[in-house]
N, CA, C and O of each residue as an XYZ file, in Angstrom:
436
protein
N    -116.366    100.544   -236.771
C    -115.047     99.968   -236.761
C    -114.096    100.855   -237.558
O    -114.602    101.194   -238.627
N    -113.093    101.243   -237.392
C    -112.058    102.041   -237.721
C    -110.652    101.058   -238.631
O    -110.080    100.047   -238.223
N    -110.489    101.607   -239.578
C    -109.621    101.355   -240.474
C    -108.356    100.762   -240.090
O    -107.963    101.538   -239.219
N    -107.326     99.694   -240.238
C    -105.836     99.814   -239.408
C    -105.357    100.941   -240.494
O    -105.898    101.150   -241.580
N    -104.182    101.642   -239.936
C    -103.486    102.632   -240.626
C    -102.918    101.665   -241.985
O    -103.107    102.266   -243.042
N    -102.460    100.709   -242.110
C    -102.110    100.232   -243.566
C    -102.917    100.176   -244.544
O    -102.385    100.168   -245.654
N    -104.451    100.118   -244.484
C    -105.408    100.033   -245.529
C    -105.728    101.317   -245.825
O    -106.114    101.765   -246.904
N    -105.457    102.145   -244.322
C    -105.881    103.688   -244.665
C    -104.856    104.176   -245.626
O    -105.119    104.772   -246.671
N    -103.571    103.853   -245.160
C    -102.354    104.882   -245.953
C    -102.191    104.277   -247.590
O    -101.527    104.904   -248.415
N    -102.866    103.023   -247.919
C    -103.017    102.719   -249.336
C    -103.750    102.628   -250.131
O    -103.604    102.089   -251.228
N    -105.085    103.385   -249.503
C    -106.367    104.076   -249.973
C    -106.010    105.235   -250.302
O    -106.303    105.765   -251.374
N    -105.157    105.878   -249.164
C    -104.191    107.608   -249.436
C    -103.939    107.179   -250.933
O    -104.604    107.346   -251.956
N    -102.944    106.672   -250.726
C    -101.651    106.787   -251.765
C    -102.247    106.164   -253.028
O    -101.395    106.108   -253.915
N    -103.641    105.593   -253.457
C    -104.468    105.487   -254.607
C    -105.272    106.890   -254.290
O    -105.173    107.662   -255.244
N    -105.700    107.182   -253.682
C    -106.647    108.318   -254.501
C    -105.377    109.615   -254.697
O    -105.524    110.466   -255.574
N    -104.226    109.622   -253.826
C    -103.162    110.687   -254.642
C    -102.637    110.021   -255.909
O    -102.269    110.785   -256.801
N    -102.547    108.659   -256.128
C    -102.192    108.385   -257.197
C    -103.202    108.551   -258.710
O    -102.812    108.409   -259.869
N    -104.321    108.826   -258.320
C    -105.871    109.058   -259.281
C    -105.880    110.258   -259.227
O    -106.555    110.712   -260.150
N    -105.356    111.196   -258.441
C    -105.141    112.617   -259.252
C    -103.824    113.309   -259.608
O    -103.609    114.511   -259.762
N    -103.012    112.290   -259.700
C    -101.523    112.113   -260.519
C    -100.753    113.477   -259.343
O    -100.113    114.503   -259.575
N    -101.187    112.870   -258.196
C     -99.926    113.124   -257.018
C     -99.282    112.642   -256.318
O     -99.588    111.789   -255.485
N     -97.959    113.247   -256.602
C     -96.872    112.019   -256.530
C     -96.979    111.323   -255.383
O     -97.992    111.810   -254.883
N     -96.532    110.388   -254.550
C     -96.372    110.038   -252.755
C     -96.091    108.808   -252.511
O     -96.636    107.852   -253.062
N     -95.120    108.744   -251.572
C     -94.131    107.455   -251.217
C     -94.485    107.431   -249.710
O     -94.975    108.436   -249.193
N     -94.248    106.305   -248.991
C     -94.237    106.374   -247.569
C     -92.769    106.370   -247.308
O     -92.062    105.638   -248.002
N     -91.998    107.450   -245.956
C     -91.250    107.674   -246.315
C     -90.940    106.667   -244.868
O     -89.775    106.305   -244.701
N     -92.045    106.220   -243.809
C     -91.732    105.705   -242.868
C     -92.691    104.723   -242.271
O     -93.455    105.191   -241.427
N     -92.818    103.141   -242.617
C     -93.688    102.446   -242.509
C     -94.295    102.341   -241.043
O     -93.603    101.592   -240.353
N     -95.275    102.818   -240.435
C     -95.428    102.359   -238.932
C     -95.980    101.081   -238.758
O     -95.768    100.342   -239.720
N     -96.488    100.688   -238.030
C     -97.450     99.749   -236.923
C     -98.534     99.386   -238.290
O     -98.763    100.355   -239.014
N     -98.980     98.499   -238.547
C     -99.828     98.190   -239.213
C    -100.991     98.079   -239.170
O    -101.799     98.163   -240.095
N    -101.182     97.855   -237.944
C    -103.039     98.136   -237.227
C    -103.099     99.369   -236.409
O    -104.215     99.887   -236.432
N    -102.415     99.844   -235.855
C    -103.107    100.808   -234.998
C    -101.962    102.528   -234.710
O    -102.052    103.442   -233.889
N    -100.790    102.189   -236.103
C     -99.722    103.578   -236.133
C    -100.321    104.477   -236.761
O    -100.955    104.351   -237.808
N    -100.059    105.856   -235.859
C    -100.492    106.947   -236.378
C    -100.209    107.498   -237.813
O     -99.419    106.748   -238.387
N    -100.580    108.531   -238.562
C     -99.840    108.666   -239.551
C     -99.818    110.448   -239.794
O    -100.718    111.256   -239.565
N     -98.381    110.684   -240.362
C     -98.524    112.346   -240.570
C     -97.749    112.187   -241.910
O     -96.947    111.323   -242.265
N     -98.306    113.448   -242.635
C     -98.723    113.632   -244.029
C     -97.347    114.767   -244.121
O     -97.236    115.422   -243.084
N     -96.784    114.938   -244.702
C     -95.275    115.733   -245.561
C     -95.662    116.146   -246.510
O     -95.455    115.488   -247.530
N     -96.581    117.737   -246.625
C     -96.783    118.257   -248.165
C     -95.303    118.831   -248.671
O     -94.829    119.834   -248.138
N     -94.710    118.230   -249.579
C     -93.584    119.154   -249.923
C     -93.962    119.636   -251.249
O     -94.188    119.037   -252.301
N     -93.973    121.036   -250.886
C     -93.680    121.998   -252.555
C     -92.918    121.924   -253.374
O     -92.883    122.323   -254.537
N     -92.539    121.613   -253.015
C     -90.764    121.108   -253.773
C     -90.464    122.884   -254.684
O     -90.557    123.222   -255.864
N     -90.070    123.672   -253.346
C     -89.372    125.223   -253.587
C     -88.842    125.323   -252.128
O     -88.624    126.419   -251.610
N     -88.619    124.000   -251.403
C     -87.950    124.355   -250.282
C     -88.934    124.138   -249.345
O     -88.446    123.180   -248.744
N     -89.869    124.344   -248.867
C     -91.281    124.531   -248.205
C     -91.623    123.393   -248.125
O     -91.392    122.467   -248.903
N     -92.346    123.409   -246.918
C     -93.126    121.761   -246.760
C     -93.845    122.021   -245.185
O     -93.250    122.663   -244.319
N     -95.141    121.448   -244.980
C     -95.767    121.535   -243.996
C     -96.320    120.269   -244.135
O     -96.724    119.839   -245.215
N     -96.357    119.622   -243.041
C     -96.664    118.639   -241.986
C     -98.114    118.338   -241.279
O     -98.775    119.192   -240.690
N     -98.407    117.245   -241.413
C    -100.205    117.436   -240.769
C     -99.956    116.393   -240.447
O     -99.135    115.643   -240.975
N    -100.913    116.097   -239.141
C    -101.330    115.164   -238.002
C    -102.759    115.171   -237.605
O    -103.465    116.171   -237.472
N    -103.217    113.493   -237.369
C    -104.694    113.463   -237.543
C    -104.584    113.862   -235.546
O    -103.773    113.667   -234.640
N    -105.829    114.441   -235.699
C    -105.968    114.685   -234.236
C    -107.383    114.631   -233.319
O    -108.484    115.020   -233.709
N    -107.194    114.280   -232.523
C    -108.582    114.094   -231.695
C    -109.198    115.303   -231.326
O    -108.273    115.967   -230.859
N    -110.373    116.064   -231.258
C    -110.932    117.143   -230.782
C    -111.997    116.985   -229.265
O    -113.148    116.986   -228.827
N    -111.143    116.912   -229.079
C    -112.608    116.864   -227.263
C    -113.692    117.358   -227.335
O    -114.600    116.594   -227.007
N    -113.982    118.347   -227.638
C    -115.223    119.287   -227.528
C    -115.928    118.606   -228.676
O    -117.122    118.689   -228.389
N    -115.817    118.042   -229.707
C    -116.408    117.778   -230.817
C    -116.322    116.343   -230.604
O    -117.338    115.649   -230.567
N    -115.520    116.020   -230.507
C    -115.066    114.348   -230.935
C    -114.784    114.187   -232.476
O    -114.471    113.109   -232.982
N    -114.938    115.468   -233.231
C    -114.349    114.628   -234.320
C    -112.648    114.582   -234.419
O    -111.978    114.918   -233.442
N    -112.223    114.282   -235.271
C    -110.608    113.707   -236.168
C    -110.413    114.096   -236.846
O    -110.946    113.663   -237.868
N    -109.155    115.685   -237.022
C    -109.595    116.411   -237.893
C    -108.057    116.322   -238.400
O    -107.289    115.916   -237.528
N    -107.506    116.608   -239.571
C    -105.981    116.630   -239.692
C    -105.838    118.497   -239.151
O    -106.549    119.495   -239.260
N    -104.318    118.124   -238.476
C    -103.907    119.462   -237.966
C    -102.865    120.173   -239.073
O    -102.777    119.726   -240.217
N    -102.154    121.229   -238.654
C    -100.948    121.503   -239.369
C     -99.886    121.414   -238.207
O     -99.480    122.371   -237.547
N     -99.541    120.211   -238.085
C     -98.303    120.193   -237.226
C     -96.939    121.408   -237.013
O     -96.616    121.911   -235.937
N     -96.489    121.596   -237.963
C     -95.461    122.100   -238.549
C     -95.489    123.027   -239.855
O     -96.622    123.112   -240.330
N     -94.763    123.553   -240.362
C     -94.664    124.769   -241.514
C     -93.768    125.406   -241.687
O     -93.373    126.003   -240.686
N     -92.989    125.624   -242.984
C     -91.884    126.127   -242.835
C     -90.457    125.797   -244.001
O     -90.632    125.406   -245.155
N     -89.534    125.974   -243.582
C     -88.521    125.254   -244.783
C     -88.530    123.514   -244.323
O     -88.719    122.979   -243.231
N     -88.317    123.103   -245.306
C     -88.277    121.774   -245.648
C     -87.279    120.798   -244.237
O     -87.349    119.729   -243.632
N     -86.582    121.787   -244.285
C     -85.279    120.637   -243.102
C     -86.178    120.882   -241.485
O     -86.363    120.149   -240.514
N     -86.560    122.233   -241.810
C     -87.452    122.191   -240.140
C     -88.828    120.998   -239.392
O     -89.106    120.294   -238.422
N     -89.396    121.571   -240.970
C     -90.454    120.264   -240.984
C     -89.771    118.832   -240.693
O     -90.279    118.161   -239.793
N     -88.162    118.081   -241.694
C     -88.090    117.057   -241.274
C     -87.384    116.971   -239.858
O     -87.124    115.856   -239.407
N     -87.109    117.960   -239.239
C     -87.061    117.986   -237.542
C     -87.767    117.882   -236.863
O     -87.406    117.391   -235.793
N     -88.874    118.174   -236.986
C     -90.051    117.906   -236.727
C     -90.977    116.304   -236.805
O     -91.701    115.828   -235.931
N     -90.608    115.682   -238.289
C     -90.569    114.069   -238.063
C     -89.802    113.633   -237.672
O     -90.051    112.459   -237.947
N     -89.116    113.628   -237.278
C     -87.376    113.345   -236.007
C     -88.106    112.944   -235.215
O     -88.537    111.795   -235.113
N     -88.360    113.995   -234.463
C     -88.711    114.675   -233.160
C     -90.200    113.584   -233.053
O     -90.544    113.071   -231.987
N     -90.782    113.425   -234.079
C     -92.405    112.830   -233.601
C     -91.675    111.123   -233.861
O     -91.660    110.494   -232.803
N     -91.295    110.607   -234.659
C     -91.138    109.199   -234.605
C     -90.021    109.185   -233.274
O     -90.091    108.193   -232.548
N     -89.174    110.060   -232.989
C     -88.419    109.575   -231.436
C     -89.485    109.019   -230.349
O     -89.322    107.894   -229.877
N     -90.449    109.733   -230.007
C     -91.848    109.530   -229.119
C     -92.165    108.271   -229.721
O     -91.867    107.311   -229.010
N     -92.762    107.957   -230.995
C     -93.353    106.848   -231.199
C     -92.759    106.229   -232.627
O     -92.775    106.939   -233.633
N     -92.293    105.022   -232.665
C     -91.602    104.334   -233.626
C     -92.319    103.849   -234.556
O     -92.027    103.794   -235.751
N     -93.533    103.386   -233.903
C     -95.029    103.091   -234.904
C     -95.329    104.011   -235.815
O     -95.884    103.683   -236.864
N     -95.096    104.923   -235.617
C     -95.270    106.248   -236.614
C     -94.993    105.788   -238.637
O     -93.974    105.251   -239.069
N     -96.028    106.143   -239.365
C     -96.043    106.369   -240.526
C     -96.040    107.560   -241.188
O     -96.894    108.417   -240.962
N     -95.194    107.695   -241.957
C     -94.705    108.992   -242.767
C     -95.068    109.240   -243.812
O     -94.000    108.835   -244.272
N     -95.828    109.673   -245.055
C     -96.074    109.514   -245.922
C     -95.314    110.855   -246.754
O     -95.053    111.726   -245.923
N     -95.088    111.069   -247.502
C     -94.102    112.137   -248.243
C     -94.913    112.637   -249.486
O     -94.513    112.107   -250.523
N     -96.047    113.602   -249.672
C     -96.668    114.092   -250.991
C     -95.652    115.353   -251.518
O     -95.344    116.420   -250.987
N     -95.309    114.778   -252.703
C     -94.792    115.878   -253.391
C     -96.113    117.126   -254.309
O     -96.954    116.443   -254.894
N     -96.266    118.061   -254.415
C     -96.908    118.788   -255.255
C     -96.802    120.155   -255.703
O     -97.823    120.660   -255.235
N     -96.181    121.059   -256.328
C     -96.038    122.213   -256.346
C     -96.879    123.141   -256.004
O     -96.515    124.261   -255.646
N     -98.456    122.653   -256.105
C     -99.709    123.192   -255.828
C    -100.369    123.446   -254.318
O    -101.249    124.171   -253.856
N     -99.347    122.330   -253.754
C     -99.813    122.418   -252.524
C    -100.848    121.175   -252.470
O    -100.932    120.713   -251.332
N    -101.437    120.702   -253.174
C    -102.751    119.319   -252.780
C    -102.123    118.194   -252.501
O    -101.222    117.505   -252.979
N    -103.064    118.191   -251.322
C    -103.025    117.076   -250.677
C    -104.097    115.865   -250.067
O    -103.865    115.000   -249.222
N    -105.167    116.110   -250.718
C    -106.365    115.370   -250.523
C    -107.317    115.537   -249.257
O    -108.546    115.466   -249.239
N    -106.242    115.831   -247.970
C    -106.317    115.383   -246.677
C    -108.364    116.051   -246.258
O    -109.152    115.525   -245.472
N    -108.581    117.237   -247.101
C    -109.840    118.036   -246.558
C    -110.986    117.283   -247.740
O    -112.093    117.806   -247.869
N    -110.710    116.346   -248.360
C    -111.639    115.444   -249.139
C    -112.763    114.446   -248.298
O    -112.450    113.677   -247.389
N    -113.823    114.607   -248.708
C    -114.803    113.490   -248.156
C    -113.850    112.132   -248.139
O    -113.026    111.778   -248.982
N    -114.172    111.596   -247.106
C    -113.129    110.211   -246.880
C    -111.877    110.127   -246.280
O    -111.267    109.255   -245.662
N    -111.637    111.382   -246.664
C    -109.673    111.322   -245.546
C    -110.176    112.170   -244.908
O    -110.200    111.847   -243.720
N    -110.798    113.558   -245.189
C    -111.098    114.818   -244.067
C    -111.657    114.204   -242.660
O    -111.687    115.119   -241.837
N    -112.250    112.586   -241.923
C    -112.842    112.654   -241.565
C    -112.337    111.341   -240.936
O    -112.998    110.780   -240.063
């Protein structure tokens, strides 16, 4: 049985909050079954974008890198993906380091 995206995205936002990284949802989706893409911002302008994605050949669910780039492109880019789907959840990690949990046992997967 698979998680609804609201228990998933506040499991996120405690284990970024347990390694004191910052993160807000910047766009609530669908509560059982909205996708969700991840906003690393560096906060130096920069910010890249990830989306969980299905793999055919494998079947696993791997997060992608949607997007990359200056900060306003990336949020053209969440424009552009919640226009398609309104269910869409946004989550916004700030970190200068770049971490983002997403390749951790438990979210990587």
């Amino acid at each position: 049985m698979r998680l609804t995206a609201e228990i998933w995205v506040s499991a996120y936002l405690t284990r970024l909050r347990l390694s004191d990284i910052p993160a807000f949802v910047v766009a609530h989706g669908d509560d059982t079954g909205g996708a969700v893409l991840v906003k690393l911002n560096t906060l130096n302008g920069e910010a890249v974008l990830f989306q969980r994605s299905f793999d055919i050949l494998s079947g696993d669910r791997k997060w992608i890198e949607l997007a990359a780039g200056v900060e306003a492109d990336v949020d053209a880019a969440i424009s552009r993906q919640r226009g398609f789907d309104p269910d869409l959840w946004v989550i916004e990690v700030e970190d200068r380091q770049g971490r983002h949990l997403l390749d951790e046992p438990g979210l990587a997967d």
